[in-house]
N, C-alpha and C positions, 0 to 999 in steps of 0.2 A: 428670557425666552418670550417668545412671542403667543404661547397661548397660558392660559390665566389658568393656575392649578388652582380645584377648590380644595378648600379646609377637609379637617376631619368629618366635621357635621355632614357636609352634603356628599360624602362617599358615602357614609352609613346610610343617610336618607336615599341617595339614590339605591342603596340596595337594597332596601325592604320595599321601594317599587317597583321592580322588576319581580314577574312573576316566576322564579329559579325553581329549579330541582335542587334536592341539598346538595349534589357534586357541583352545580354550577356555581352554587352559592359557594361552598367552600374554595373553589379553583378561585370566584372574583374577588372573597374575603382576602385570598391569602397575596394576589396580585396588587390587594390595594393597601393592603399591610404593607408588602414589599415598596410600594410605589411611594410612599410616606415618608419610607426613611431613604430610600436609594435615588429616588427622581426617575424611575428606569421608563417611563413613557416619556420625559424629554428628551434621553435618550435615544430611545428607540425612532422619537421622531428625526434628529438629527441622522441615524442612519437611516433611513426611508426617504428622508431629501437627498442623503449623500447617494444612495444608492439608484435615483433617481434620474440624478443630475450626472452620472457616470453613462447611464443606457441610451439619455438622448443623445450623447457623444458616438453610440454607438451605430454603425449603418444596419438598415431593414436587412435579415437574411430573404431569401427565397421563400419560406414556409411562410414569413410576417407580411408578406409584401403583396405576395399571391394566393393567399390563405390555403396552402396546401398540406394541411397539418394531417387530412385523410387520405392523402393520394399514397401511393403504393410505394413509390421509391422513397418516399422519408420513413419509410421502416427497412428501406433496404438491410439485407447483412451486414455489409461494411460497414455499417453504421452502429454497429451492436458491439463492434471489436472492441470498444477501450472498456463497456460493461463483464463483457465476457473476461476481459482479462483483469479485470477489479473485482470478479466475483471467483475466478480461479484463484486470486490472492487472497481472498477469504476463509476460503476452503484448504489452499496450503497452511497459511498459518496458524488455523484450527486444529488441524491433524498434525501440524509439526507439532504443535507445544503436547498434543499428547503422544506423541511418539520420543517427546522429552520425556517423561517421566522414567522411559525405559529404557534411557540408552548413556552410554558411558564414555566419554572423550579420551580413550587413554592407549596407548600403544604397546602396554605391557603384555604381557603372554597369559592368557586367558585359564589359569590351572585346572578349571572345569568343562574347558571346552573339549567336546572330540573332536574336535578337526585339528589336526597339528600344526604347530606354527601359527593359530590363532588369538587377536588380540585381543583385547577386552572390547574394544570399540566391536571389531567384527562379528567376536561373540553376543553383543547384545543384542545388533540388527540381525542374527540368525534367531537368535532368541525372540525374538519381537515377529519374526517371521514363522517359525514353525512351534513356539511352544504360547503364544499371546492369543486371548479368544479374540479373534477377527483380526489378529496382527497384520497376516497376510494382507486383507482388502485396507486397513487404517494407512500401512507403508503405500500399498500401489495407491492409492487415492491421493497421500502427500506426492508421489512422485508425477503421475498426471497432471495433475494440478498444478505443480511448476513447472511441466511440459508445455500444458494450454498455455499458462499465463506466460511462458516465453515465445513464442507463437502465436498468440494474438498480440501481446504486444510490439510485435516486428510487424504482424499484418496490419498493424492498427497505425504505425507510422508511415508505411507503404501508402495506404490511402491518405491518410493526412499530406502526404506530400504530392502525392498524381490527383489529388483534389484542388490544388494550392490552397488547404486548410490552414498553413503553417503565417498565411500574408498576414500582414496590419489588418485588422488590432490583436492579431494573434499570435506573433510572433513570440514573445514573452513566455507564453503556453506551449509553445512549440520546442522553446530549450529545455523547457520543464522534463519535457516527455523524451527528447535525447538524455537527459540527465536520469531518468525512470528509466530507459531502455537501459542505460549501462548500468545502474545499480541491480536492472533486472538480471545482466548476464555474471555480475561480481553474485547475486544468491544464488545463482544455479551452479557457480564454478564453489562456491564454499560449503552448497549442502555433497556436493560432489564428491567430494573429500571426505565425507565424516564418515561414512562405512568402514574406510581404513583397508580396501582389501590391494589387489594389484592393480587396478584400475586407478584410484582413489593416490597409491602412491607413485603412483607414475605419472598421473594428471599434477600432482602435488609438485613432484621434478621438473613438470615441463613449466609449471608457475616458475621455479626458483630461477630456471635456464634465461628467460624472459625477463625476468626482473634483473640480474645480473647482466643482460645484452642492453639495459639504462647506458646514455654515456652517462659517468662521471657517479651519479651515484647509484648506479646499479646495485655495488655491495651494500650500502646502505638499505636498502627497499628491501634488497634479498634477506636484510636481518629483521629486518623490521617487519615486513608480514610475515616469513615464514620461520623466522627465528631460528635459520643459520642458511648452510649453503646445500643442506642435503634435507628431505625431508624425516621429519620425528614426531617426538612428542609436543617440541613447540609449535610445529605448522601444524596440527590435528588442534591444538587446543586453543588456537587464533584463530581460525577456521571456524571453531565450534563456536568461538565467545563472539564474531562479528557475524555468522550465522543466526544466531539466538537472539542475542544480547543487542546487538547495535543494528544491524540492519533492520529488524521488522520496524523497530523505530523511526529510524530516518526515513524509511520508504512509505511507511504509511501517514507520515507528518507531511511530504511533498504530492501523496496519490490526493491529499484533503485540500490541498493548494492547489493542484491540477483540478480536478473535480471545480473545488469553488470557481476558479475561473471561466469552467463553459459552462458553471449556470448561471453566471453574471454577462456573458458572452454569448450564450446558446451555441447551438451545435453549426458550423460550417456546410451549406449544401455545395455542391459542385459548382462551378458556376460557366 
């Protein structure tokens, strides 16, 4: 490395000469504790040149160029789209998981429910709707919320692409975000399903109709997400388990890759 670590003596020394508060003392104890045995400021310095040497590669936006960081159209709305819709996805998957605690992926015949012909899936989301304190507002707030965020995230592509947002050096970020959009439209068509009522199974049918019009291996697809050719209790509980289970995952590991690249990129003005 190119700059000369001191010893343990002259950390200690340099830090009974600094004038600290005890958090600051503790916070630079415990960094040069860390830095001792991990090296994490040579580190850190090689990403600070890396991340250096990446942005001179990068051309001046509008805002850098013409220092228009106060002017009015760089807070335009359109510009707000991909926060609004990364802040609606916070808020769905907040209220989803607690709307997990109360709901039941299952297709069976609900023996407690009054409503005839009710399953346990649909008995729960009734349940969660008229007998849960705030159930009513906790449901519509999950379902908004993955209203907004499918809605802004279509407006938020519409302007990326009537901006040419999507060109060099951005292009990269811009698959990203078709890859976002359709994972966006596979969570709304999988929470769509889980209520279980007639809506829910006939949206469920018109999946299977779709996957079996595949050539060649339609059937295949059709068995494999919906787990046959009609829907049941295996499309409710694929549905549930890549609702829940795998998709917040995948889409919030790709929103932190999208994100990371327009802060390393900054934001596209029109040009």
């Amino acid at each position: 490395m190119s700059v000369e670590r001191k010893d343990d003596h002259d950390h200690d020394a340099w830090l009974e000469e600094k004038d600290l508060t005890p958090i600051e003392h503790t916070f630079l104890a415990t960094l040069v504790w860390l830095d001792k045995r991990l090296r994490l400021v040579d580190y850190l310095e090689l990403l600070e040149t890396l991340y250096y040497r990446v942005n001179l590669q990068m051309p001046k936006s509008h805002t850098e160029q013409y220092n228009l960081d106060n002017k009015f159209w760089y807070w335009y709305p359109l510009y707000s789209l991909g926060f609004f819709s990364t802040l609606a996805y916070v808020v769905a998957a907040i209220s989803g998981a607690l709307l997990g605690f109360y709901y039941s992926p299952s297709t069976a015949a609900a023996a407690s429910s009054n409503i005839e012909g009710a399953t346990v899936a649909y008995s729960a989301v009734a349940a969660i709707m008229t007998d849960l304190n705030f159930g009513f507002f906790l449901r519509s707030l999950h379902r908004w919320a993955a209203q907004v965020m499918t809605a802004a995230v279509f407006l938020h592509m519409l302007r990326v692409y009537f901006t040419g947002a999507y060109k060099e050096p951005r292009e990269v970020n811009w698959i990203i975000g078709i890859v976002l959009l359709s994972l966006t439209m596979v969570f709304g068509y999988t929470g769509y399903l889980l209520p279980w009522d007639q809506l829910a199974f006939w949206a469920g049918q018109i999946g299977v109709e779709m996957s079996l019009s595949i050539p060649l291996i339609g059937e295949w697809v059709a068995q494999l997400v919906f787990g046959g050719f009609s829907p049941g209790q295996p499309t409710l509980q694929r549905m549930y388990i890549l609702h829940v289970f795998l998709l917040p995952f995948v889409v919030t590991t790709v929103i932190a890759i999208h994100l990371g690249l327009v802060w390393m990129q900054g934001i596209a003005e029109p040009h």
